[in-house]
C-alpha positions in Angstrom: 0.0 0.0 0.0 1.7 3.4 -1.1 1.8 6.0 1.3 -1.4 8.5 -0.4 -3.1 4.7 0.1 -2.2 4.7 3.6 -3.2 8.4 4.6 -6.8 8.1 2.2 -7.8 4.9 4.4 -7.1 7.5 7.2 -9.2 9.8 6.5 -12.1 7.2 5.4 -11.8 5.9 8.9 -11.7 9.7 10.9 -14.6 10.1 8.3 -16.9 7.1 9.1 -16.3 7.8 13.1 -16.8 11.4 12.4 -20.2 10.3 11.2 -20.1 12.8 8.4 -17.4 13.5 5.0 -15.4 16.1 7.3 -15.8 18.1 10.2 -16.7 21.2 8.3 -19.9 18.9 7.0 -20.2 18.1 10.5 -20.4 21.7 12.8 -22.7 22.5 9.5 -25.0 19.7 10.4 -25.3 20.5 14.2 -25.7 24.2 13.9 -28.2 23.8 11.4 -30.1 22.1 13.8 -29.7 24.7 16.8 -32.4 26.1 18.9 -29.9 27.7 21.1 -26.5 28.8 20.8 -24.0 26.0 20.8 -20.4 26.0 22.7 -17.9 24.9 21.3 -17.3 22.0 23.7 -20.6 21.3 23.0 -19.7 20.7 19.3 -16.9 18.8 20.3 -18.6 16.4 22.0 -21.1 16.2 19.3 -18.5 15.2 16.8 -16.2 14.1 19.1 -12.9 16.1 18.1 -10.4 18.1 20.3 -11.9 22.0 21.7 -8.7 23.1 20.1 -9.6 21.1 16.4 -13.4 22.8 16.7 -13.3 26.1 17.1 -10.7 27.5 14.1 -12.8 25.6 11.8 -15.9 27.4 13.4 -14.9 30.6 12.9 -13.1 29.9 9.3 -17.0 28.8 8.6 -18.4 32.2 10.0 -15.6 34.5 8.4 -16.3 32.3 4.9 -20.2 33.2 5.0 -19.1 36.7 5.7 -16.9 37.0 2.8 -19.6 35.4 0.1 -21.9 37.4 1.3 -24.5 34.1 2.0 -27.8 35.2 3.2 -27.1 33.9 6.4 -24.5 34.5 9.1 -22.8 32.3 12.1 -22.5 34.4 15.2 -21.3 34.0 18.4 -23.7 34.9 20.7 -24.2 33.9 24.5 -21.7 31.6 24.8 -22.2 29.4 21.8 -22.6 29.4 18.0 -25.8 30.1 15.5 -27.0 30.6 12.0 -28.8 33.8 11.9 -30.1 35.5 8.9 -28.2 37.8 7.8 -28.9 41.9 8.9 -28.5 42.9 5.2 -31.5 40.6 4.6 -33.7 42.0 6.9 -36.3 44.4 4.3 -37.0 40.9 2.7 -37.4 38.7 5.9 -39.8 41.6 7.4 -41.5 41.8 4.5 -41.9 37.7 4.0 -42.9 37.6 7.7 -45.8 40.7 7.3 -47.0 38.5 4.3 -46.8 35.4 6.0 -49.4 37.0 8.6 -52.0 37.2 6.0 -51.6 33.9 4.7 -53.9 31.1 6.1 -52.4 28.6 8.3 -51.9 24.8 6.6 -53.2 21.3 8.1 -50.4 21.1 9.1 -49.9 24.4 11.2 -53.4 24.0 12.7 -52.6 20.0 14.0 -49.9 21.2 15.4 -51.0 24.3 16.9 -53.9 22.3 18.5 -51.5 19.4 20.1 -49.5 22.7 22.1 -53.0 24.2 22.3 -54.4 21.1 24.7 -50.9 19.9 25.9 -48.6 22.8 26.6 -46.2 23.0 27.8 -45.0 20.4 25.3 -42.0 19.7 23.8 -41.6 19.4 19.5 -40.6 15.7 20.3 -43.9 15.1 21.9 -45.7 17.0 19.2 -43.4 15.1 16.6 -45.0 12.2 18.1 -47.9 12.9 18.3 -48.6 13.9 14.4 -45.7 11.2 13.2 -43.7 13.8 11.4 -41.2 16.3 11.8 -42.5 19.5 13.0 -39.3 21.8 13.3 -40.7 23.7 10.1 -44.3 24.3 11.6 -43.0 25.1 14.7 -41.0 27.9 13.0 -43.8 29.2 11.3 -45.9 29.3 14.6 -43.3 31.2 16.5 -42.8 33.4 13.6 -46.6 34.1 13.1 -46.5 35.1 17.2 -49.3 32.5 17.9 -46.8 30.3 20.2 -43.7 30.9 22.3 -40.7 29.3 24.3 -42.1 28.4 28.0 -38.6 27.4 29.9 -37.0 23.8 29.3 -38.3 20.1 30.5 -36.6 19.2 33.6 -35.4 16.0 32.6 -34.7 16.0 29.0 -34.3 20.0 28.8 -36.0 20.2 26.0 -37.7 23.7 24.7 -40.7 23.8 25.9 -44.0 25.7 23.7 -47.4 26.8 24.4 -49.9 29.4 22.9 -49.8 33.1 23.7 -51.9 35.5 24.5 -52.2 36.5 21.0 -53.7 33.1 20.4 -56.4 33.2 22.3 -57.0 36.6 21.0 -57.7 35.1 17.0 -59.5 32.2 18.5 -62.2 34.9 20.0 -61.2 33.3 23.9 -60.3 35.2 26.8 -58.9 31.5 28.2 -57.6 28.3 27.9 -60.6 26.7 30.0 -62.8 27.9 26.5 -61.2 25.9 24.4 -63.8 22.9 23.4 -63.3 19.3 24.9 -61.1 17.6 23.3 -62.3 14.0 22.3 -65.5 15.8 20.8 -63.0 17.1 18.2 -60.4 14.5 17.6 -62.5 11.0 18.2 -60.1 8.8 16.2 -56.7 9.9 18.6 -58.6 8.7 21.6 -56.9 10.4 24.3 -54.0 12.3 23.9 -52.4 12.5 27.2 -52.1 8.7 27.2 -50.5 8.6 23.1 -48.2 11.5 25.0 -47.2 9.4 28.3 -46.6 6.4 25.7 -43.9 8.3 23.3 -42.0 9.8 26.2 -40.4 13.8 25.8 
């Protein structure tokens, strides 16, 4: 085996335990995926590389986007790393969201809006669960259209927690939770949802 041999079976290996084609691949990944900031330890652990291997390539990823002038920038912001979009972008994303507001919500947006509805606080696994689909888009979309919000973390997994806002109850014409209609009237074919919820865990 000639020695390029040698150093490409290397790199397959660091590859195929990195769990991605390289480490830029991988911070990209994880990031991508963020709620919250994300330290860099954090990332090492994810990918399981040295503190001192992580964070160049971080900010060589951050200072890249910069220079390309990509629609979205890595900060760092309270400790950690996140994609935001980036400030030069902002007539367009305040416009998109203004739009957005007139636009009527999906099936898919209202299923989900009514598992947080009856269940919050709730966690997006449990309302992933729940529908039997990702909901990291819808959730997005509910945040963004001001009719949910963050409520603290879950004790034991520390998930994000969600439920409705004030702003909420305001569209559905209700001046409180307790008005909201029973359930199982509603939803007769999911039986009863606290017992799907207790079943699929946070």
């Amino acid at each position: 085996m000639t020695e390029d041999q040698v150093e490409e079976s290397a790199d397959n290996a660091e590859d195929a335990s990195l769990g991605a084609p390289n480490l830029r691949a991988a911070l990209e990944a994880l990031l991508l995926l963020a709620d919250e900031p994300m330290s860099v330890m954090t990332l090492a652990q994810a990918t399981r590389q040295p503190v001192e291997g992580v964070e160049p390539v971080v900010r060589e990823l951050s200072e890249e986007y910069t220079e390309q002038g990509r629609g979205f920038d890595l900060r760092e912001v309270a400790g950690g790393w996140r994609f935001y979009t980036r400030e030069s972008c902002s007539p367009l994303i305040e416009r998109w969201v203004l739009d957005g507001q007139q636009a009527r919500l999906t099936q898919a947006s209202l299923e989900t809006l009514a598992v947080i509805a009856y269940q919050q606080p709730v966690s997006r696994g449990r309302v992933s669960a729940v529908r039997g689909v990702n909901v990291d888009g819808v959730i997005k979309t509910l945040l963004t259209r001001g009719l949910i919000e963050e409520a603290g973390h879950d004790g034991e997994s520390g998930s994000i927690l969600y439920r409705t806002t004030s702003y909420f109850l305001e569209r559905l014409g209700a001046s409180s939770l307790d008005e909201l209609p029973p359930l199982a009237e509603h939803i007769p074919d999911l039986g009863d949802l606290e017992e799907v919820l207790d079943s699929v865990g946070g």
